[in-house]
C-alpha positions as a Markdown table, in Angstrom:
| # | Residue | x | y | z |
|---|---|---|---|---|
| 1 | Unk | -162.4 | -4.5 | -99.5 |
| 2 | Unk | -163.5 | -6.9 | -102.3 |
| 3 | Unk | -165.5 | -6.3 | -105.3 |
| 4 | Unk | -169.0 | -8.1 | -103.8 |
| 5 | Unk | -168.2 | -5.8 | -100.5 |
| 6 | Unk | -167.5 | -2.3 | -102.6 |
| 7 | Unk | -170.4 | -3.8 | -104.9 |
| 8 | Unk | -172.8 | -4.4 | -101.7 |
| 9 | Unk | -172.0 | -0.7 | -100.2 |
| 10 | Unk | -172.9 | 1.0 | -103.4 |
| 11 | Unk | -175.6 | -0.3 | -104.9 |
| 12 | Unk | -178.4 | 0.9 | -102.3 |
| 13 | Unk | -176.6 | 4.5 | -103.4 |
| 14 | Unk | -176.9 | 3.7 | -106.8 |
| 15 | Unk | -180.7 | 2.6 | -106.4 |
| 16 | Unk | -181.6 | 5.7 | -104.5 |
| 17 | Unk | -180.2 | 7.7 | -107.6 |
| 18 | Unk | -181.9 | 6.4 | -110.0 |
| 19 | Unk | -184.8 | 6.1 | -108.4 |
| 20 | Unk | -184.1 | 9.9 | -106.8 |
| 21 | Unk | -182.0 | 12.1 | -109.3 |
| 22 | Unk | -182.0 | 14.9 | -106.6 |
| 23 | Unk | -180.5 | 13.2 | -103.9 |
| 24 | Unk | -177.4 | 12.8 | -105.2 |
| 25 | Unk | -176.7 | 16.5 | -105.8 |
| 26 | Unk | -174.6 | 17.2 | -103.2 |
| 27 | Unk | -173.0 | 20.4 | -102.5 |
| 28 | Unk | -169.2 | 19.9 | -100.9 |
| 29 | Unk | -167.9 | 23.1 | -99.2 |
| 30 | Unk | -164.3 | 24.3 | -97.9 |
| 31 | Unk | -163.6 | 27.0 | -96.0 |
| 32 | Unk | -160.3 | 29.3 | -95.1 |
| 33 | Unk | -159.4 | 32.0 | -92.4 |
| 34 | Unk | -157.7 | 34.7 | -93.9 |
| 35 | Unk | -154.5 | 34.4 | -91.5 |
| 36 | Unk | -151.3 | 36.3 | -90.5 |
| 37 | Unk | -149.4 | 37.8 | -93.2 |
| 38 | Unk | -150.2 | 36.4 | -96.7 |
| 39 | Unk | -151.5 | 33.2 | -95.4 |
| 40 | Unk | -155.1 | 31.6 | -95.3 |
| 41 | Unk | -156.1 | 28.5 | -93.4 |
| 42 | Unk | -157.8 | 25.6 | -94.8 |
| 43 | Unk | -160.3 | 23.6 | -93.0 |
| 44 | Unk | -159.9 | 20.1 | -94.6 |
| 45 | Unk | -162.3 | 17.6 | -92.1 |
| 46 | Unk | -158.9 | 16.1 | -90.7 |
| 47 | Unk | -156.7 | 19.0 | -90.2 |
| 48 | Unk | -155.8 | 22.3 | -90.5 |
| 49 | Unk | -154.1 | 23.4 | -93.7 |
| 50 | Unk | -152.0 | 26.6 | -94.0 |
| 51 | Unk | -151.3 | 27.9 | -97.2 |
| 52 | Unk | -149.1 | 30.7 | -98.4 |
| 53 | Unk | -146.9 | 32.1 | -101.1 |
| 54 | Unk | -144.9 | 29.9 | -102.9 |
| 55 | Unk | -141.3 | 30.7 | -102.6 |
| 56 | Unk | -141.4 | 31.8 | -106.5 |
| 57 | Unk | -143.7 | 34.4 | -105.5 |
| 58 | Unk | -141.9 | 35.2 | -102.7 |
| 59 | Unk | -143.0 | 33.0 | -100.0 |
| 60 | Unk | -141.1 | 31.0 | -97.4 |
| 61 | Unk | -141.7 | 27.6 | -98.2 |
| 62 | Unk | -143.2 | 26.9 | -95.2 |
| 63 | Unk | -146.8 | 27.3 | -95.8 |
| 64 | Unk | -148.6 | 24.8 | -98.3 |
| 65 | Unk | -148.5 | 26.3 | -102.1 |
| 66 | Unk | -152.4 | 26.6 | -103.4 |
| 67 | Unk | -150.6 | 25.0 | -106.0 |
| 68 | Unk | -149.4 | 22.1 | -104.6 |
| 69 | Unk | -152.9 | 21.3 | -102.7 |
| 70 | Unk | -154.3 | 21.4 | -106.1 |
| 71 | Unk | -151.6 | 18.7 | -107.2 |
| 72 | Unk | -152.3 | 16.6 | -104.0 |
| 73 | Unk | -156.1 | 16.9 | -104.6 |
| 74 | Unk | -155.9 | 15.3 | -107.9 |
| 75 | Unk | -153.7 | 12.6 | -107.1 |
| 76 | Unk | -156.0 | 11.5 | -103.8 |
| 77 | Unk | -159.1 | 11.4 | -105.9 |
| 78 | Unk | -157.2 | 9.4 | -109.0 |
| 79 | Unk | -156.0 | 7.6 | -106.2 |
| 80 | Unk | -159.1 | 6.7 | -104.4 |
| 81 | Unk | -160.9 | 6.6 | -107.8 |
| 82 | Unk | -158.2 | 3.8 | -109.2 |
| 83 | Unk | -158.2 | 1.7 | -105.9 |
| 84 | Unk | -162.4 | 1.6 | -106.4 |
| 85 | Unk | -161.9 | 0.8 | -109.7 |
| 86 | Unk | -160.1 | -2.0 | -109.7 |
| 87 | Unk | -161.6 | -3.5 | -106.9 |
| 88 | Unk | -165.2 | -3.3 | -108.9 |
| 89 | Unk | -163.8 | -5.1 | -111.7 |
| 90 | Unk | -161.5 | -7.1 | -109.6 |
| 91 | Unk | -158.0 | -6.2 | -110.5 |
| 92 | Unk | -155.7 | -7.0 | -106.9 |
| 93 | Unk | -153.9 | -3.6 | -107.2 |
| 94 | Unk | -150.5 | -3.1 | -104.7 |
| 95 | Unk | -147.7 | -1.5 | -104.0 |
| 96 | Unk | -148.6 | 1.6 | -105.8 |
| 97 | Unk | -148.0 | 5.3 | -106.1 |
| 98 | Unk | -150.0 | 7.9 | -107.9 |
| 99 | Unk | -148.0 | 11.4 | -108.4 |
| 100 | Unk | -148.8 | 14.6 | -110.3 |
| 101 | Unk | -146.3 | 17.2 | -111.5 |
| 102 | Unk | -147.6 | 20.9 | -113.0 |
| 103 | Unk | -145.9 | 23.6 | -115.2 |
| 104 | Unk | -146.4 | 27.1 | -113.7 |
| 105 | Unk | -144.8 | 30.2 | -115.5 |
| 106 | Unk | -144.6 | 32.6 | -112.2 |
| 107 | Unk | -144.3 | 36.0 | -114.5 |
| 108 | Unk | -148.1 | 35.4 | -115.3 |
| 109 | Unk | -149.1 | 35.7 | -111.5 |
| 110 | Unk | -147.1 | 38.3 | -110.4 |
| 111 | Unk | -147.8 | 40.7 | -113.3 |
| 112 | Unk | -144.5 | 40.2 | -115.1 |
| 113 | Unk | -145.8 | 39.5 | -118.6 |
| 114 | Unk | -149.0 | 39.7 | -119.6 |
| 115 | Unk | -148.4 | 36.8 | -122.4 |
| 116 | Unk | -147.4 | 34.2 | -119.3 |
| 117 | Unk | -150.7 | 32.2 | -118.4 |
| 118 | Unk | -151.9 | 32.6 | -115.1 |
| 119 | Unk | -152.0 | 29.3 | -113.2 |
| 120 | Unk | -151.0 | 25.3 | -114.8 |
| 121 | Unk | -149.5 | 25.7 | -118.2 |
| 122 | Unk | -150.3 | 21.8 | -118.1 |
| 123 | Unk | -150.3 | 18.9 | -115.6 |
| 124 | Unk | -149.1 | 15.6 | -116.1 |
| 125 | Unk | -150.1 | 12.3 | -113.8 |
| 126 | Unk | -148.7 | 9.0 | -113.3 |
| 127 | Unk | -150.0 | 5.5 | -112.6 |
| 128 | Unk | -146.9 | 3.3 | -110.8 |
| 129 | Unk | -148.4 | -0.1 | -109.5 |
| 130 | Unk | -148.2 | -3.7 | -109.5 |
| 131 | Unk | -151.3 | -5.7 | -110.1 |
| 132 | Unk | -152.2 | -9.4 | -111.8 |
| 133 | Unk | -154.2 | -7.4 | -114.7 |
| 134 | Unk | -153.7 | -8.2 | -118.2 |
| 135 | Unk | -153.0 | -5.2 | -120.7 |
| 136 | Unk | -156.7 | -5.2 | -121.9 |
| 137 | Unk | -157.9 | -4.9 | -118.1 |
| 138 | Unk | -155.3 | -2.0 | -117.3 |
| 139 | Unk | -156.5 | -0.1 | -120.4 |
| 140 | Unk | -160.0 | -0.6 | -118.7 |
| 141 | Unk | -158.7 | 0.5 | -115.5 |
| 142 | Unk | -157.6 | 3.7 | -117.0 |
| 143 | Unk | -160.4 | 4.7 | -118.8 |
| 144 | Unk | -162.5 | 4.1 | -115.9 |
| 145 | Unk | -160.4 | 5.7 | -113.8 |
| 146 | Unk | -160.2 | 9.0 | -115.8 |
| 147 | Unk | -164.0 | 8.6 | -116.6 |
| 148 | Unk | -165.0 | 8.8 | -112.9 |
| 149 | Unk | -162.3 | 10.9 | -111.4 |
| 150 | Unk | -164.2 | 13.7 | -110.2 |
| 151 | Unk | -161.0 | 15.7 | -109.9 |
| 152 | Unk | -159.6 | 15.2 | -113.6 |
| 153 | Unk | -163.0 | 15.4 | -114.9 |
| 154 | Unk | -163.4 | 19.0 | -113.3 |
| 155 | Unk | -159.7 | 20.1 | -114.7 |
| 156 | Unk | -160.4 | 18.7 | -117.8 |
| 157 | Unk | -163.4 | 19.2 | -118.8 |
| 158 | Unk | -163.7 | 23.2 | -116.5 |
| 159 | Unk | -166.7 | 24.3 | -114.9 |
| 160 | Unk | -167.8 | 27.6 | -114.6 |
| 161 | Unk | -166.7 | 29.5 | -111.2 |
| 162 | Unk | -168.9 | 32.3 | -109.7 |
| 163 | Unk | -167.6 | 34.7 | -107.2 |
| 164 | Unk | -168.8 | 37.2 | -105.1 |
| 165 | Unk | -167.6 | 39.6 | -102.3 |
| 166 | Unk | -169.2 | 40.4 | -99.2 |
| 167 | Unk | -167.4 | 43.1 | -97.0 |
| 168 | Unk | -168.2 | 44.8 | -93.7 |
């Protein structure tokens, strides 16, 4: 896809927004089975994820770690969000990689110490591509890129997260 054809697929979308604030509210959903043992299993559109314990917390390492999906999530939507990017302000990105690494302190989530964190102490993510861009235009790409990562927006900036528990 080229900039005028990424250009031409968005801009009836970006019409209707402007013109219609509401419609582009749009309320994305996922949904887990609790499964056997300490498992639950993902519904993702494509497939069927099954996530358990990490092996730190005493899981096999055969089910997905909630961790890791978190990790994965983050680098598909820089991913996606980079590619779009540069093809809006036409920057030929290839042979590239995106990957995300996170610091978990495992006393925190099993109860060990009540001073460990619970969850990412931090995350780092990494950019590894070739392109024709010039320094200026890569410094663009990576503002943009952060700016309208919906992922790294919503771990940087937090949202608020309601709960509630419905049993039989």
């Amino acid at each position: 896809m080229n900039s005028l054809e990424l250009k031409t697929l968005q801009a009836p979308l970006k019409e209707k927004y402007k013109l219609q604030p509401e419609s582009a509210l749009v309320t994305l959903r996922a949904k887990g089975n609790i499964g056997e043992g300490i498992s639950c299993k993902v519904e993702t559109g494509r497939a069927l994820v099954q996530a358990g314990l990490h092996p730190a917390t005493g899981g096999t390492g055969l089910l997905a770690c909630s961790g890791d999906l978190l990790l994965e999530a983050l680098v598909a939507c820089a991913g996606v969000t980079l590619s779009a990017v540069a093809t809006a302000i036409g920057i030929d990105v290839k042979n590239g990689t995106i990957s995300a690494e996170g610091d978990l302190d495992f006393r925190g989530t099993l109860g060990v110490s009540k001073e460990a964190p619970v969850g990412f102490k931090s995350i780092r993510l990494f950019f590894d591509f070739t392109s024709n861009a010039t320094p200026e235009q890569i410094e663009s790409l990576a503002k943009l890129t952060e700016r309208y990562c919906v992922v790294f927006q919503t771990l940087t900036k937090g949202v608020p997260v309601a709960t509630a528990y419905h049993h039989n």
